[in-house]
VOPAGU-2260 file (C-alpha; in pm, 1 decimal, decimal comma):
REM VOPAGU-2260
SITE   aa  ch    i         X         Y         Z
SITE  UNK   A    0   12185,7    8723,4    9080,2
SITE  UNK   A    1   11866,6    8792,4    8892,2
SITE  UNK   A    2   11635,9    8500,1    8808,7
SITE  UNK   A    3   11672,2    8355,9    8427,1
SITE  UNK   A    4   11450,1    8480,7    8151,4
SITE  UNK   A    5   11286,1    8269,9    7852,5
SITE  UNK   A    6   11539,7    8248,2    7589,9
SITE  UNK   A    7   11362,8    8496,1    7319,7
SITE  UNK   A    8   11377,4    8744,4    7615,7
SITE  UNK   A    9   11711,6    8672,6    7713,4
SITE  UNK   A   10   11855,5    8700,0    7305,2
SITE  UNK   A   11   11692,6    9032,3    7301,3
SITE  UNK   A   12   11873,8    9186,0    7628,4
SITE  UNK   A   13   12168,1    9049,6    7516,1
SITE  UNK   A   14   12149,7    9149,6    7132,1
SITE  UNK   A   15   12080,5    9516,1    7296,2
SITE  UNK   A   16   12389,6    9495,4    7505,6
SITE  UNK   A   17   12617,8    9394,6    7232,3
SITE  UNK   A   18   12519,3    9614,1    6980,9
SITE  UNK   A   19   12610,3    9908,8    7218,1
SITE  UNK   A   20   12940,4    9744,6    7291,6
SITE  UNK   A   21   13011,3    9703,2    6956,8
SITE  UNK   A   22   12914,6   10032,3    6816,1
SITE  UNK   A   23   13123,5   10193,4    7042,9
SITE  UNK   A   24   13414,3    9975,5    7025,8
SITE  UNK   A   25   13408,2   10109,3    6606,5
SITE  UNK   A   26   13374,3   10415,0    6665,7
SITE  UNK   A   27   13691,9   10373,8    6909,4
SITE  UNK   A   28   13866,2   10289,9    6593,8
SITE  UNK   A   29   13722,9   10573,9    6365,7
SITE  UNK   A   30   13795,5   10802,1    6630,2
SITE  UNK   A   31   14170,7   10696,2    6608,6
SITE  UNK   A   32   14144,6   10713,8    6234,1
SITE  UNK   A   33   14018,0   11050,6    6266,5
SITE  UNK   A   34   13694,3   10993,3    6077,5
SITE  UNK   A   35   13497,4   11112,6    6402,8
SITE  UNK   A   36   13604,3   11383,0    6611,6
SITE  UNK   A   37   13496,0   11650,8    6904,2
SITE  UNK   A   38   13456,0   11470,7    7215,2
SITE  UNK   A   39   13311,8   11127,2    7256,6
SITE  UNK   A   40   13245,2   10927,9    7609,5
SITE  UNK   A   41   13174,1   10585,5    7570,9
SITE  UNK   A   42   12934,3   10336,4    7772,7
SITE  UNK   A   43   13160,5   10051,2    7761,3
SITE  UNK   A   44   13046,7    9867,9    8054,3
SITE  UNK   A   45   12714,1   10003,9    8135,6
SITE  UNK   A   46   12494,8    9869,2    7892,4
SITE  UNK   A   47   12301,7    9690,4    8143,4
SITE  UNK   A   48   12146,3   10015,0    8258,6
SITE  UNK   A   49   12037,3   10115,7    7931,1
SITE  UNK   A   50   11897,3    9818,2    7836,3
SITE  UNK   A   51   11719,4    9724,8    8119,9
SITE  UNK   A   52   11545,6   10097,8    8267,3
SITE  UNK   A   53   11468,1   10112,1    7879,3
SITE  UNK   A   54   11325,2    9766,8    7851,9
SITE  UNK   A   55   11093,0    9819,4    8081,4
SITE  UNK   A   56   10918,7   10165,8    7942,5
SITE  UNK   A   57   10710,0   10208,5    7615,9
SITE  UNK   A   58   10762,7   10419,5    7322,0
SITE  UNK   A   59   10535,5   10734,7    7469,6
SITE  UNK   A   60   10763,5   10787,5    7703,9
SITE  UNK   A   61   11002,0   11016,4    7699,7
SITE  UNK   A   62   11386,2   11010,8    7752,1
SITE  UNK   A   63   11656,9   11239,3    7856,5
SITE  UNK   A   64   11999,3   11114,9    7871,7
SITE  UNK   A   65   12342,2   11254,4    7870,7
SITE  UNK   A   66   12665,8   11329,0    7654,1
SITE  UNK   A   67   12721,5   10933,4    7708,6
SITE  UNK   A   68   12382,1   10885,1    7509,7
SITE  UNK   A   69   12482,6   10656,4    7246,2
SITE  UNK   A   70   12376,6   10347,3    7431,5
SITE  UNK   A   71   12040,1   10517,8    7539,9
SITE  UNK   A   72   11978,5   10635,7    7145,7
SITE  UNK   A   73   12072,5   10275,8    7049,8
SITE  UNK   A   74   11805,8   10121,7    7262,2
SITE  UNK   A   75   11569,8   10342,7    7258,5
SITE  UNK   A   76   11515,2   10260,1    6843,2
SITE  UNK   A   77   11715,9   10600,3    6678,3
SITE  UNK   A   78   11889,2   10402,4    6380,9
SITE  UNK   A   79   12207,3   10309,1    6415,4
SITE  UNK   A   80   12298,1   10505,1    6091,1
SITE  UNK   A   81   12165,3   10813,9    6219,9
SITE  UNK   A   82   12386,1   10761,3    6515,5
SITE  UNK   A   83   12691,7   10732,6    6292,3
SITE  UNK   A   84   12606,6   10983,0    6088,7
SITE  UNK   A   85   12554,2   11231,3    6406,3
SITE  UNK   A   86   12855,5   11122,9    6500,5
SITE  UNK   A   87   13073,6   11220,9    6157,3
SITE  UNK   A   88   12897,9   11565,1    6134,7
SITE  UNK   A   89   12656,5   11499,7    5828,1
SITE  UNK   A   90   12355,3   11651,7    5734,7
SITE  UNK   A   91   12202,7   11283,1    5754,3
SITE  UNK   A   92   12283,6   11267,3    6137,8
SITE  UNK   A   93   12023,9   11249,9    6428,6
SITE  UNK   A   94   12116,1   11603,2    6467,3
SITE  UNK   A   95   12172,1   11664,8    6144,5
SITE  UNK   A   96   12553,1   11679,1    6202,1
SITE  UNK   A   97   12521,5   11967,5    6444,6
SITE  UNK   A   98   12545,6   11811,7    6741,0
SITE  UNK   A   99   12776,4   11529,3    6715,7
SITE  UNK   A  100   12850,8   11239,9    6998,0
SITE  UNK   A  101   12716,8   11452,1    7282,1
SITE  UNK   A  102   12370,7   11584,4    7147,5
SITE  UNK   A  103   12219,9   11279,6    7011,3
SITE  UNK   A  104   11819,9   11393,5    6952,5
SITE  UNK   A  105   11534,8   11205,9    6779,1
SITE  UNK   A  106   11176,0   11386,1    6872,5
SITE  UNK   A  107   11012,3   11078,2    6701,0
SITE  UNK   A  108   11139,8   10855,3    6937,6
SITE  UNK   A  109   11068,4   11119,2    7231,6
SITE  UNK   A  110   11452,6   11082,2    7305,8
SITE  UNK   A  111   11554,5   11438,6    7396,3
SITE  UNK   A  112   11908,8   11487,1    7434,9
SITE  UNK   A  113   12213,3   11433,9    7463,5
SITE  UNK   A  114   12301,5   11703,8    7701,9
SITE  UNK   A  115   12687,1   11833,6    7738,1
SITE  UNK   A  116   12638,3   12039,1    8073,2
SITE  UNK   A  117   12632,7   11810,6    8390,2
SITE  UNK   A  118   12299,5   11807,2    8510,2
SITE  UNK   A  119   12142,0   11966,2    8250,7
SITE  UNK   A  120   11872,1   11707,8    8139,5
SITE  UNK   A  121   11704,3   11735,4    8479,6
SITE  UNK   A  122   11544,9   12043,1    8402,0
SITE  UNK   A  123   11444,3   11940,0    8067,3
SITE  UNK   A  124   11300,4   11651,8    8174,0
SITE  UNK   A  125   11074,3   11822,0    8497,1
SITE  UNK   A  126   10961,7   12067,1    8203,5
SITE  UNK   A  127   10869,7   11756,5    7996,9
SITE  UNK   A  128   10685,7   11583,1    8308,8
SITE  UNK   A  129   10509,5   11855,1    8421,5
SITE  UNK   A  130   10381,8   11931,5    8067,0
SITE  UNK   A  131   10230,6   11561,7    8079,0
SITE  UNK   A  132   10075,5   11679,3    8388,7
SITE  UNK   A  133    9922,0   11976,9    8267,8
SITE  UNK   A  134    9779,0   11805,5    7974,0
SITE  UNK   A  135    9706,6   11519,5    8151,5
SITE  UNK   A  136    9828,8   11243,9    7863,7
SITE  UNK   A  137   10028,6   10992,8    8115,6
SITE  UNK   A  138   10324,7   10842,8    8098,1
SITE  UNK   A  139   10635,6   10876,2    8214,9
SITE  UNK   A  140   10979,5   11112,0    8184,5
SITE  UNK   A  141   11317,9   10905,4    8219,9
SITE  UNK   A  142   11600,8   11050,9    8333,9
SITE  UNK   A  143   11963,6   10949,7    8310,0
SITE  UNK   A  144   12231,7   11163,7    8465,3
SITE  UNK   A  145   12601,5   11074,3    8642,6
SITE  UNK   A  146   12632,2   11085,3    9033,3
SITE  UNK   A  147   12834,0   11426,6    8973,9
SITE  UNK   A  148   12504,5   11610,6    8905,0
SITE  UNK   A  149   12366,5   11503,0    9200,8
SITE  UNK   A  150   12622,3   11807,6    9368,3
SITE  UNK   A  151   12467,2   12029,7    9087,0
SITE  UNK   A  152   12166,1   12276,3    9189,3
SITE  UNK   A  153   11980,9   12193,4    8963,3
SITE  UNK   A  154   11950,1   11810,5    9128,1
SITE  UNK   A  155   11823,2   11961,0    9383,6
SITE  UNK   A  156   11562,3   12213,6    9298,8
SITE  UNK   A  157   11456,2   11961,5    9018,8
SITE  UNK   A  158   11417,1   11657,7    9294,9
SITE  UNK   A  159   11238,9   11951,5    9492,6
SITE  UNK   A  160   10998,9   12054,7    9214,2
SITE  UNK   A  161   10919,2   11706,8    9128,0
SITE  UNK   A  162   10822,2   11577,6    9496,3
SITE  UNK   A  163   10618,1   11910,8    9516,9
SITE  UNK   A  164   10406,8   11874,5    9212,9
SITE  UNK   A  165   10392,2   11518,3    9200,4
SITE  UNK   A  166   10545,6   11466,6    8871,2
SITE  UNK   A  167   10620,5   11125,6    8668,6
SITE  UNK   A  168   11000,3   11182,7    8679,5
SITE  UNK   A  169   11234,6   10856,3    8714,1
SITE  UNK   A  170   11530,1   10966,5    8818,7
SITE  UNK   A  171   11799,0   10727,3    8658,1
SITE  UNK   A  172   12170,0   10814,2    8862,8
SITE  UNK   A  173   12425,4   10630,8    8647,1
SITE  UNK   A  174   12660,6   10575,5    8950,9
SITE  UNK   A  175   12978,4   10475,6    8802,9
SITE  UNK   A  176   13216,0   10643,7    9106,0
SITE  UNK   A  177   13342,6   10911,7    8869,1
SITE  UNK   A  178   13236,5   11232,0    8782,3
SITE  UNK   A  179   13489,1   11329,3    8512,5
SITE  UNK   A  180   13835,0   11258,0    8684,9
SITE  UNK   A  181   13677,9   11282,2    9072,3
SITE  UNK   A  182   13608,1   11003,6    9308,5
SITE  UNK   A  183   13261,7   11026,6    9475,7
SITE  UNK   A  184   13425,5   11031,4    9740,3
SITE  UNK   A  185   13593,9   11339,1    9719,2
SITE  UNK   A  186   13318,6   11518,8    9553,8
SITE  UNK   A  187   13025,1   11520,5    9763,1
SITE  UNK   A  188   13015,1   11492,2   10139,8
SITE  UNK   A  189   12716,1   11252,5   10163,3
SITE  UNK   A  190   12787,3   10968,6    9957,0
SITE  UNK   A  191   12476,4   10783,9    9980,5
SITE  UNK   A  192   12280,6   10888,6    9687,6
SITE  UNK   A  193   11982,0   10723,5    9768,3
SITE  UNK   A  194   11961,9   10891,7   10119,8
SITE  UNK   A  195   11995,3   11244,7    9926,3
SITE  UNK   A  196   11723,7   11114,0    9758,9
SITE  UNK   A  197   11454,4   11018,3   10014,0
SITE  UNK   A  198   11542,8   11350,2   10173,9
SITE  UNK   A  199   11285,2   11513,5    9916,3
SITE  UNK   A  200   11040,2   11250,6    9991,7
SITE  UNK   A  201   11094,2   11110,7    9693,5
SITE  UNK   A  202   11116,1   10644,1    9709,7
SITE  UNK   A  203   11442,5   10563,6    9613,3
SITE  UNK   A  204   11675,4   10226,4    9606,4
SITE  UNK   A  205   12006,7   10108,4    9501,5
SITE  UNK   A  206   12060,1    9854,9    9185,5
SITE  UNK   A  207   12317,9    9675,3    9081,2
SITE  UNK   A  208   12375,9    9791,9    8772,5
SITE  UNK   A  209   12598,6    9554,1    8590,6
SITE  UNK   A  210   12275,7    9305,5    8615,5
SITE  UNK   A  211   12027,1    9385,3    8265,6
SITE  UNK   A  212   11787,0    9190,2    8457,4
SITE  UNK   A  213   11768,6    9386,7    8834,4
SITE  UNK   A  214   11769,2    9677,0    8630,5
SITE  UNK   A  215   11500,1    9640,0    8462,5
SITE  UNK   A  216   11296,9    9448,4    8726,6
SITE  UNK   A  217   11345,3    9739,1    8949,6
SITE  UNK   A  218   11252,3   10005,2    8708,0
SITE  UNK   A  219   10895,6    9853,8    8627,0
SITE  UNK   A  220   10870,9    9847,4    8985,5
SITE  UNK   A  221   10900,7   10213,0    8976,3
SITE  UNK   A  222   10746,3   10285,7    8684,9
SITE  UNK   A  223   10426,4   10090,4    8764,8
SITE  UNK   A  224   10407,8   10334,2    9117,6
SITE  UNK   A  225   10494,3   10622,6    8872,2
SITE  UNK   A  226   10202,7   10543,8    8618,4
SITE  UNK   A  227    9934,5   10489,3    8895,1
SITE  UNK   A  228   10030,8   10825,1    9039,4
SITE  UNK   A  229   10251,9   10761,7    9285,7
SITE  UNK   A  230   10488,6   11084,5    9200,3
SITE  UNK   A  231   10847,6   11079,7    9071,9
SITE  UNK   A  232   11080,9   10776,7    9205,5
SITE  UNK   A  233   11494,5   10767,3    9210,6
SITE  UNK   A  234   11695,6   10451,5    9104,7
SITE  UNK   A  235   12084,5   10458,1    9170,7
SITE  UNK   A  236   12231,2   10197,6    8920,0
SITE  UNK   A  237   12562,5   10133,8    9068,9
SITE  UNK   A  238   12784,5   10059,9    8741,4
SITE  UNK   A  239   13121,9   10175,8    8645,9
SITE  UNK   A  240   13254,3   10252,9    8304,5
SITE  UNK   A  241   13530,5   10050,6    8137,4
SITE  UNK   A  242   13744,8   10273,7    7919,6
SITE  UNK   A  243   13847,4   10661,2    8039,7
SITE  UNK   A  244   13616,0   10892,9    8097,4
SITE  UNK   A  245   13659,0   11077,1    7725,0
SITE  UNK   A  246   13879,1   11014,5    7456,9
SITE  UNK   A  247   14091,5   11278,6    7555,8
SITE  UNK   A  248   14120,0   11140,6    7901,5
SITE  UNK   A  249   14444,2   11015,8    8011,5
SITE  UNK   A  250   14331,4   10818,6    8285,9
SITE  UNK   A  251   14535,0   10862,2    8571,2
SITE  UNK   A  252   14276,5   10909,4    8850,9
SITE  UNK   A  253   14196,4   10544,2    8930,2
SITE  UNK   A  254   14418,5   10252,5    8962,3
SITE  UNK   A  255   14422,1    9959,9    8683,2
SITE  UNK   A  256   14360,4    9705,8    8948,8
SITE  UNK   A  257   14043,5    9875,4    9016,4
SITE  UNK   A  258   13941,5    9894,6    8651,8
SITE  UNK   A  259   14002,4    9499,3    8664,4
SITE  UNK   A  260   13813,8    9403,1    8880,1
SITE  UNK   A  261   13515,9    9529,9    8786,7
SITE  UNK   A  262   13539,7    9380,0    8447,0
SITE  UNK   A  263   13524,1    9048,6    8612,3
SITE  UNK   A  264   13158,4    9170,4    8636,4
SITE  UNK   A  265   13100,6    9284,1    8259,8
SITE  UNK   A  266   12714,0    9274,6    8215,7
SITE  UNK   A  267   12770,2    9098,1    7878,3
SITE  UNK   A  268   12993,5    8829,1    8015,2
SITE  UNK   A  269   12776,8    8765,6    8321,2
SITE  UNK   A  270   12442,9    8792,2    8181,1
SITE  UNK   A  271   12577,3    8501,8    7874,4
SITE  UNK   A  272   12688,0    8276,8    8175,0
SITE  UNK   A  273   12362,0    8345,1    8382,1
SITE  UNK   A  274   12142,0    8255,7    8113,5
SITE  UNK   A  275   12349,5    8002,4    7993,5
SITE  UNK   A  276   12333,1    8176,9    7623,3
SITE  UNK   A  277   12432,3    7934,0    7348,6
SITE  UNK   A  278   12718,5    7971,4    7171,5
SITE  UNK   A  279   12531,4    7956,6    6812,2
SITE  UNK   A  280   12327,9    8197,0    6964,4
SITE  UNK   A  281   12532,0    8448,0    7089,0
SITE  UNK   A  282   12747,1    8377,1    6722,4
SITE  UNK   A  283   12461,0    8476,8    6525,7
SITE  UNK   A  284   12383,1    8811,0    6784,2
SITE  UNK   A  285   12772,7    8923,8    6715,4
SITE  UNK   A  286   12717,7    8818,8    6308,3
SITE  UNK   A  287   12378,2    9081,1    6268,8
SITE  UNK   A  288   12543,6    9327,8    6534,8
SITE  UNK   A  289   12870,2    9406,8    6289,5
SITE  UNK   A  290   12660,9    9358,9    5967,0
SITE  UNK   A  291   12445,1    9645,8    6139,6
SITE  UNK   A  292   12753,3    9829,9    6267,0
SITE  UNK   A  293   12964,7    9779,5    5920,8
SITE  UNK   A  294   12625,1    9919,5    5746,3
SITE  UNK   A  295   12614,3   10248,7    5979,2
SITE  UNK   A  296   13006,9   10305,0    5867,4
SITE  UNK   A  297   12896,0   10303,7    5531,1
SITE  UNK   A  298   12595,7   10536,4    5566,7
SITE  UNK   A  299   12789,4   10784,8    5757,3
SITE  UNK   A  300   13105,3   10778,9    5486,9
SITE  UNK   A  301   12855,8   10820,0    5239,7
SITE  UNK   A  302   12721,6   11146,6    5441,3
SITE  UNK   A  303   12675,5   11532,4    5302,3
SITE  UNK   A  304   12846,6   11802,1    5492,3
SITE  UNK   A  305   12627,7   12101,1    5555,7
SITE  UNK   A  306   12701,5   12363,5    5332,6
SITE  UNK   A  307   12913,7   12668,1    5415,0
SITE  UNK   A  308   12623,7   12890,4    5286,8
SITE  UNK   A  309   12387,8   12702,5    5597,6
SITE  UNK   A  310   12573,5   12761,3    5895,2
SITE  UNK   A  311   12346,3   13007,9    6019,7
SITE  UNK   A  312   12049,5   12835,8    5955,9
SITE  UNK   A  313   11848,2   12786,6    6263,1
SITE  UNK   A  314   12021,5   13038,1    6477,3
SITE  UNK   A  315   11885,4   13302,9    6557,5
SITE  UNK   A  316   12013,7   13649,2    6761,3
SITE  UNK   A  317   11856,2   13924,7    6958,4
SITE  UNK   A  318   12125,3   14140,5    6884,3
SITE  UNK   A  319   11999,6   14512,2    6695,9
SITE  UNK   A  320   11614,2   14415,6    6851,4
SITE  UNK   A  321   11450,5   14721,9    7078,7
């Protein structure tokens, strides 16, 4: 259990963590109202990761996340109503309605993506490192991805590329035991991830990812190695998400007991009793956190649909070109 925090810092972890619980919990019910549709994967019960790799970076930096980006958009400052908006299909979306739930993007908050394919950030996010590099400005690349990429190639020839050149990559491996419907387990033949890891010479350690504060104790760790020079570093959050792994998703790959007793560890619930959070406090947190929510509903209802006669505006084709 991670040491307790002053209370201001403490409210703010927790108001982060609830506001992504509660956003998605609405749009759990808008989905089933059919106000938002196309695929949506939730982050219901790791919010701690999030919050806490996020916490601990500064707005240069830049992020890459994955189709379960709405907790990483959240926290990383891309309004709420943009969010919503993204997520109904409107012009006034993130994305502007293009990319829905999956490709959440905001370049003013350096949050790139959003990415559908498995393991598709990494490569994205080496580019966007060794950029930095080349024009020597600093700072560091963050990026999230599932323990399922880690059997993609391009894990490994991104790990590779970053150990070679040196590049200020975090590595961020959501570790939740899933990759879709598949165990770790039966998926990958090594299952320590952090082993894979330090097999490109790259530092890497486990974190228990349903605690806000490890998580983001052990990312300035990293990040303070990373800044000084010290080359790209790997953090497996160990986590595990709540609900299935889409809305689609019937479920039937993991037991109910299993489910259950992880929730006995929700970051939420364990980080209120760690810190001993008031219960005025944590009142007022929920209070602001559905007036925000309610007010992203309204914004997104209140959305314009692209126009038929737009569709093919910012596509482009090679086809007829010599």
């Amino acid at each position: 259990m991670s040491k307790v925090v002053s209370r201001e810092d403490a409210l703010d972890l927790l108001r982060q963590m609830v506001r992504i619980r509660r956003f998605e919990e609405r749009c759990v019910d808008l989905y089933s109202a059919a106000r938002i549709r196309g695929f949506v994967h939730l982050y219901i019960g790791e919010e701690a990761v999030a919050v806490g790799v996020l916490d601990a970076l500064t707005a240069d930096d830049d992020i890459v996340a994955t189709y379960r980006d709405h907790g990483h958009a959240l926290v990383r400052g891309v309004p709420a109503t943009a969010i919503m908006a993204e997520m109904y299909g409107v012009q006034e979306g993130c994305s502007r309605g293009r990319g829905g739930s999956m490709h959440l993007f905001d370049v003013n908050h350096r949050f790139y993506g959003g990415n559908a394919i498995v393991a598709g950030g990494l490569p994205v996010a080496v580019g966007l490192a060794l950029a930095r590099q080349m024009q020597d400005r600093g700072g560091v690349v963050a990026c999230f991805f599932g323990e399922g990429a880690m059997a993609e190639g391009e894990f490994h020839e991104c790990m590779n590329l970053a150990a070679l050149w040196s590049l200020p990559v975090l590595f961020c491996c959501e570790n939740n035991l899933y990759a879709m419907g598949t165990s770790l387990a039966r998926s990958e033949s090594e299952t320590d991830l952090v082993l894979k890891a330090t097999s490109y010479e790259i530092p890497a350690w486990p974190v228990d990812g349903m605690d806000v504060v490890a998580v983001r104790n052990a990312t300035r760790r990293a990040v303070e190695t990373i800044r000084a020079g010290g080359g790209p570093h790997f953090l497996e959050l160990r986590t595990f998400r709540f609900r299935a792994h889409s809305m689609y998703d019937p479920e039937r790959y993991r037991e109910k007991a299993e489910v259950e007793e992880w929730k006995l560890r929700d970051p939420i619930a364990l980080f209120v009793e760690q810190q001993a959070i008031a219960a005025d406090d944590l009142d007022a947190i929920e209070r602001a956190v559905a007036e925000e929510v309610e007010g992203a509903v309204t914004f997104a209802e209140a959305g314009t649909p692209e126009p038929v006669e737009d569709l093919t505006r910012f596509v482009t084709s090679e086809l007829g070109r010599t």
